[in-house]
C-alpha positions in Angstrom: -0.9 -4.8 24.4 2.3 -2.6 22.7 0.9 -0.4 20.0 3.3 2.0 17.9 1.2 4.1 15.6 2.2 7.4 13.8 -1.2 9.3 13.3 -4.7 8.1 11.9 -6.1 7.9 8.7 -7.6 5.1 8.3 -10.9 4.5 9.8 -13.3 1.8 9.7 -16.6 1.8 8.2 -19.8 2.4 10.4 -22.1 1.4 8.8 -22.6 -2.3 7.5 -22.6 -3.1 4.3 -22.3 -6.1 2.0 -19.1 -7.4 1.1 -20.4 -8.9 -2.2 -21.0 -4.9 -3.0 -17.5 -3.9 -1.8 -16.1 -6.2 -4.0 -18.5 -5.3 -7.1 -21.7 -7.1 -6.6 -22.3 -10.3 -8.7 -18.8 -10.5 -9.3 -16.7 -13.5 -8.5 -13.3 -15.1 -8.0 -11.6 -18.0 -9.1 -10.7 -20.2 -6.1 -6.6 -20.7 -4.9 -4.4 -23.3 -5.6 -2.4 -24.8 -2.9 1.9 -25.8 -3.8 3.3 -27.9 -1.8 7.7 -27.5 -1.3 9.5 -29.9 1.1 8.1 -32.4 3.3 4.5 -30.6 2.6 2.1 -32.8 0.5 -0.8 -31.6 -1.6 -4.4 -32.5 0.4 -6.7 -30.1 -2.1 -7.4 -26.7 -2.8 -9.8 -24.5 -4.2 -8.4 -24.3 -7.6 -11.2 -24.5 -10.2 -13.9 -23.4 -7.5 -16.0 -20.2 -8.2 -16.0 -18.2 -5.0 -17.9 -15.2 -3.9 -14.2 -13.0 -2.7 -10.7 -14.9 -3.8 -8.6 -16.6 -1.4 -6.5 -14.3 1.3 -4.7 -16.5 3.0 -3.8 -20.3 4.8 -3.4 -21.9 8.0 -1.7 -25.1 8.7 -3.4 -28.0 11.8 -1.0 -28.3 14.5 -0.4 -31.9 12.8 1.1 -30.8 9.8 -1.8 -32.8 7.8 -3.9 -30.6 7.1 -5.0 -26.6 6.6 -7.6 -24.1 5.9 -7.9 -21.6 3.5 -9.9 -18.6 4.0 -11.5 -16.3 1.3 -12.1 -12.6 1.8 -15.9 -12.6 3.3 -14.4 -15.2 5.5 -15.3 -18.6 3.5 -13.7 -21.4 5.2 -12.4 -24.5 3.1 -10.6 -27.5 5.5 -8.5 -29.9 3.7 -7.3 -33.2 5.2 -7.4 -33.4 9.1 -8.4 -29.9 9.3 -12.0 -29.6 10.6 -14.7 -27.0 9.3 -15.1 -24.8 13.3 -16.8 -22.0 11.1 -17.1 -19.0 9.3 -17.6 -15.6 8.4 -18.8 -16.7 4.9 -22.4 -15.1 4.1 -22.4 -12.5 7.5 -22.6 -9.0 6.5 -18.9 -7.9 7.6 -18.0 -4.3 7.6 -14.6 -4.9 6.3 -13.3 -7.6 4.4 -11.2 -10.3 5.7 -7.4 -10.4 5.0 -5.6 -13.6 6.7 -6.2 -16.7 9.4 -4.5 -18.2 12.0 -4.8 -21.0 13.6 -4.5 -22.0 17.6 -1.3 -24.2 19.2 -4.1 -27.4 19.6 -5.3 -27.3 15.8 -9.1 -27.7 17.0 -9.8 -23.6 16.4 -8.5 -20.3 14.1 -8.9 -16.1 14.0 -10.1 -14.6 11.1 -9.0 -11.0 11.3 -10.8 -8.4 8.5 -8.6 -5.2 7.2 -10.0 -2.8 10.3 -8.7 -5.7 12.9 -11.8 -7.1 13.6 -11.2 -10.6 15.3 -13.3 -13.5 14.7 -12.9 -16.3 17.0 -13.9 -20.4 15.7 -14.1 -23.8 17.8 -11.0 -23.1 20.8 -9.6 -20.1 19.7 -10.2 -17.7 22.6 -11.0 -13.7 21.9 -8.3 -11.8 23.0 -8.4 -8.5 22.0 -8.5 -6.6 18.6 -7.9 -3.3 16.6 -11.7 -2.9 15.5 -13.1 0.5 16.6 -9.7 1.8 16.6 -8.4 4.5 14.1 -5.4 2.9 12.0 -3.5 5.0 10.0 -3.1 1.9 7.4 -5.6 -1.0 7.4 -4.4 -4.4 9.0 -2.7 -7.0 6.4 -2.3 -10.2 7.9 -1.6 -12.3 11.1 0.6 -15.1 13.3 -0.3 -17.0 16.2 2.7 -17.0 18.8 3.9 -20.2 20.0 3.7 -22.0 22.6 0.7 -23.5 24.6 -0.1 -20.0 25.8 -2.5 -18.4 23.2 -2.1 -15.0 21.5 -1.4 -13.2 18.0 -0.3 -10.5 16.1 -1.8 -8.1 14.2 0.2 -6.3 11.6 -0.7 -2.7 9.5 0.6 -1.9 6.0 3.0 0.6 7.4 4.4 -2.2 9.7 2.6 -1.2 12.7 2.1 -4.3 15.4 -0.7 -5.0 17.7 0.3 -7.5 20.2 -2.8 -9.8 21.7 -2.7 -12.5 24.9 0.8 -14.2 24.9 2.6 -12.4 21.9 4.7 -10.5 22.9 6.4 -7.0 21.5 9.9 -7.3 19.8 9.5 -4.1 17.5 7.8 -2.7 14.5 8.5 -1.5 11.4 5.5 2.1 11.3 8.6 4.0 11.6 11.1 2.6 9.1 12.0 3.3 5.5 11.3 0.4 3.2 10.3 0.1 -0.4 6.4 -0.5 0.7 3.7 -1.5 2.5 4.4 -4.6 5.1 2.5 -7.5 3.3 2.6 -10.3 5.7 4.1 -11.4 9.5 5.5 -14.8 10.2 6.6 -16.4 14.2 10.2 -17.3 14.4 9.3 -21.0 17.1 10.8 -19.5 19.9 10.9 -16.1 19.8 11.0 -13.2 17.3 8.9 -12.7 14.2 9.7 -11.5 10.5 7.9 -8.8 8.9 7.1 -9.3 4.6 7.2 -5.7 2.9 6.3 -5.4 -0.7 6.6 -2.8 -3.7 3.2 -0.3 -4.1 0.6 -2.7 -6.0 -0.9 -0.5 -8.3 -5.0 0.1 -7.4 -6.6 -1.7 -10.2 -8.8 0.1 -12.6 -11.7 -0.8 -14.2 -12.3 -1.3 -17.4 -13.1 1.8 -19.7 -12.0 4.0 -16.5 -11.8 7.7 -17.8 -8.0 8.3 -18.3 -7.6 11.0 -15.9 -9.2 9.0 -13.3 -6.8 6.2 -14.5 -4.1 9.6 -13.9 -6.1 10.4 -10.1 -5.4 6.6 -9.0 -1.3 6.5 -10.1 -1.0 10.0 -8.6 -2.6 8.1 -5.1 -0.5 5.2 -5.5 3.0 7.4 -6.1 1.8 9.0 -2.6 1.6 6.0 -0.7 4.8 4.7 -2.3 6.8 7.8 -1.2 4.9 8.0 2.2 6.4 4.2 2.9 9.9 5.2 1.6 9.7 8.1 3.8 8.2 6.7 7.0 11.2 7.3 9.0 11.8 10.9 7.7 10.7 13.7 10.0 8.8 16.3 7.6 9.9 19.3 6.4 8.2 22.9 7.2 7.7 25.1 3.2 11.0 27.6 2.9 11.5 29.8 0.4 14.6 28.8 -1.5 14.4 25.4 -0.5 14.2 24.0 -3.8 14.8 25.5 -7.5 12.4 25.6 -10.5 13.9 22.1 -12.7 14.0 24.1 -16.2 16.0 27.5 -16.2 14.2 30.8 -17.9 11.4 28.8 -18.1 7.8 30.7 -18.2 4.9 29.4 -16.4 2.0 28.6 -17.6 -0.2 26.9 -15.5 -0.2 27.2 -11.9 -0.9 24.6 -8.9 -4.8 24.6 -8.1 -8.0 24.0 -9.5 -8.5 24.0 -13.4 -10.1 22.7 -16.4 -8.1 19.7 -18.0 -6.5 21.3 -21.5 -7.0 18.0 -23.3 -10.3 16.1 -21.6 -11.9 19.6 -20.5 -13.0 18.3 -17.2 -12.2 20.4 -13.9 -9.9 18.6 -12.0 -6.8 19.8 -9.5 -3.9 20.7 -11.0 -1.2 18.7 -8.7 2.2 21.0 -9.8 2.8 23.8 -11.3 3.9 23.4 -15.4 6.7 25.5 -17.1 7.6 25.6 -21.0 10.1 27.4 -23.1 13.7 27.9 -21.3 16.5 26.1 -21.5 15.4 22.7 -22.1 17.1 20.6 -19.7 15.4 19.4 -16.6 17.2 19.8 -13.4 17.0 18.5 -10.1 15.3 20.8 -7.3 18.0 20.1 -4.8 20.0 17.4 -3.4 18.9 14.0 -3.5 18.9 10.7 -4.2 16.5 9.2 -7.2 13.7 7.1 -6.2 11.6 6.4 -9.7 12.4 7.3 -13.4 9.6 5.4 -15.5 7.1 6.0 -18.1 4.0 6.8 -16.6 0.2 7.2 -17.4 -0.6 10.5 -17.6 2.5 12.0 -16.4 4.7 10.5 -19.4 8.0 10.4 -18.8 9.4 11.2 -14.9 11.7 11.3 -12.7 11.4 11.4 -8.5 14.0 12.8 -6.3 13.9 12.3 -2.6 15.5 15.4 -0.8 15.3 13.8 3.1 12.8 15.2 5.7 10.2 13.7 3.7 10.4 16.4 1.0 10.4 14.9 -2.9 10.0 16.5 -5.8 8.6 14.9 -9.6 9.4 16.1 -13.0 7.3 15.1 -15.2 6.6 14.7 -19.7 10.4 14.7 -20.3 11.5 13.7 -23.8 14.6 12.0 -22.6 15.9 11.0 -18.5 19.8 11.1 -17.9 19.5 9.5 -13.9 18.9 6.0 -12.8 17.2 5.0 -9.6 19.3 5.1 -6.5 21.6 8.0 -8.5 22.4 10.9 -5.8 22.1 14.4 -7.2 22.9 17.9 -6.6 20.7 20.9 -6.8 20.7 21.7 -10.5 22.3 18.3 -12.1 20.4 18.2 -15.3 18.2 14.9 -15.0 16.5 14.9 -18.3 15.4 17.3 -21.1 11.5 19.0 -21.6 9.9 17.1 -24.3 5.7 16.3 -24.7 5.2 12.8 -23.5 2.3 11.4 -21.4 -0.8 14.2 -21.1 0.8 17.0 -23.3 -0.5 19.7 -25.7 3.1 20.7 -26.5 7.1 20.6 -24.7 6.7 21.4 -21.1 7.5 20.1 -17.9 5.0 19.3 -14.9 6.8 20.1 -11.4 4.9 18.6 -8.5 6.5 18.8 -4.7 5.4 16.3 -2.6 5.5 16.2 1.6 5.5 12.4 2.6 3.7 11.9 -1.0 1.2 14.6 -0.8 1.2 16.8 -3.4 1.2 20.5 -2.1 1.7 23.9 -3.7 5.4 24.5 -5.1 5.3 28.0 -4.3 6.2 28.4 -0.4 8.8 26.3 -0.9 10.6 27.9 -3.9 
């Protein structure tokens, strides 16, 4: 088995719980269509079902007449030639299932959950998994290698692989800069695979969330967006001078740390440090290339600046941005000017610095 893992983070759950309560308790899903491009014909779908968990993911019969789809506590649904073997649906699982695949013969299929947990149905032989291990992102999906010989992959968010039976190791992506989290893995007939990567989807909220919870979720979200950007960074030790302050002769006036929300009045960590008055224009901490200017909850109007060695910085309640995304800049460019937007009680800027998307204290480093 080749395994190329960075550190670990993620760890699965020990105890057993429902996954009807994982996923909110009575709630429900619509079922999945199925759309059909080339030679590949409609045999059914789910569409119009009411499921317990939506549908995760699909897996063709060795005949090409058929396929299953799978839903996320492991619901099976066969469509033409494809044969019921069995299912997950209605076990207790500790994790939720993500993706299928099914064996060279077409008379069996894996069901892998998000820890890598395999489950094994009518030919399909166990070979090995990731559950019990300590994954520094949860496992996404899965491919069957071809040929007669059985085996599979196993694929993390951050691109790690886990190689299984006859699949062999060609390389993984856990160390390499991309725009996000590896969605999906597909097996080249032959030799080789492809690796799917995908943009940060944002964690959903529910409805009436409190708005700085809403603010708590984005600020998670930026982290793992940066932390995938930045994956093949090394990381940066705090020096003094490293970066600047990003408004000139400004006055401080609330530090990084523990405090009392000015607006909602609920205690909460202060992720930067904030500065008003001074010149006005925001300016870049250092060199760097831009990564994000948007409109966001909370933060209003930002800008991100990724300075190498997994060191970023974010300016944050601008009135106005002058970079685009992909601009490089130099340690002082002005980026934008102060202004109120977002969480504001009057013109400031926010200044968080970030360490492979962690927000730390500003201070060592400036």
């Amino acid at each position: 088995m080749a395994v190329l893992r960075r550190r670990a983070l993620f760890v699965p759950l020990l105890i057993v719980v429902s996954l009807l309560a994982s996923t909110g308790g009575a709630s429900a899903a619509e079922g999945g269509d199925v759309l059909p491009y080339g030679g590949a014909v409609d045999l059914g779908s789910t569409e119009g079902q009411t499921l317990a968990t939506r549908i995760v993911g699909i897996a063709p019969t060795s005949s090409g007449a058929g396929y299953w789809q799978v839903s996320g506590e492991g619901g099976i649904f066969s469509f033409g030639d494809a044969r019921f073997l069995g299912s997950t649906g209605g076990q207790r699982l500790n994790r939720p299932i993500v993706g299928m695949a099914a064996t060279a013969s077409g008379d069996g299929y894996w069901l892998v959950a998000d820890d890598g947990g395999i489950f094994s149905f009518g030919d399909a032989a166990f070979l090995g998994s990731t559950g019990g291990q300590r994954l520094v992102d949860p496992i996404v999906a899965m491919a069957p290698s071809p040929g007669e010989e059985p085996g599979y992959w196993l694929v993390a968010a951050d691109g790690g692989l886990f190689t299984f039976g006859a699949a062999p190791f060609a390389g993984s992506a856990a160390q390499t800069c991309k725009i996000g989290p590896v969605v999906g893995i597909a097996a080249r007939p032959g030799e080789g695979y492809w690796l799917a990567t995908s943009e940060v989807v944002p964690t959903p909220t529910g409805a009436g969330a409190h708005p700085l919870t809403v603010l708590s979720l984005l600020s998670g979200d930026l982290a793992t967006e940066l932390r995938h950007r930045q994956a093949c960074q090394g990381r940066a030790a705090a020096s003094a001078g490293r970066l600047s302050l990003p408004l000139r002769e400004g006055i401080r006036t609330t530090a990084y740390g523990p405090r009392t929300h000015p607006i909602y009045g609920i205690p909460q960590l202060h992720t930067g440090i904030d500065l008003a008055r001074g010149d006005g224009i925001t300016r870049a901490a250092a060199d760097g290339f831009v990564v994000k200017v948007r409109d966001l909850h909370g933060y209003g109007i930002t800008t991100i600046v990724d300075h190498g060695d997994g060191l970023s910085t974010l300016v944050a309640h601008q009135r106005t941005t002058s970079v685009v995304v992909g601009q490089r800049v130099t340690r002082g460019q002005a980026i934008g000017q102060m202004g109120s937007t977002g969480f504001s009680t009057g013109p400031h800027v926010h200044f968080e610095v970030r360490v492979h998307g962690v927000a730390t204290n500003p201070d060592p480093w400036l």
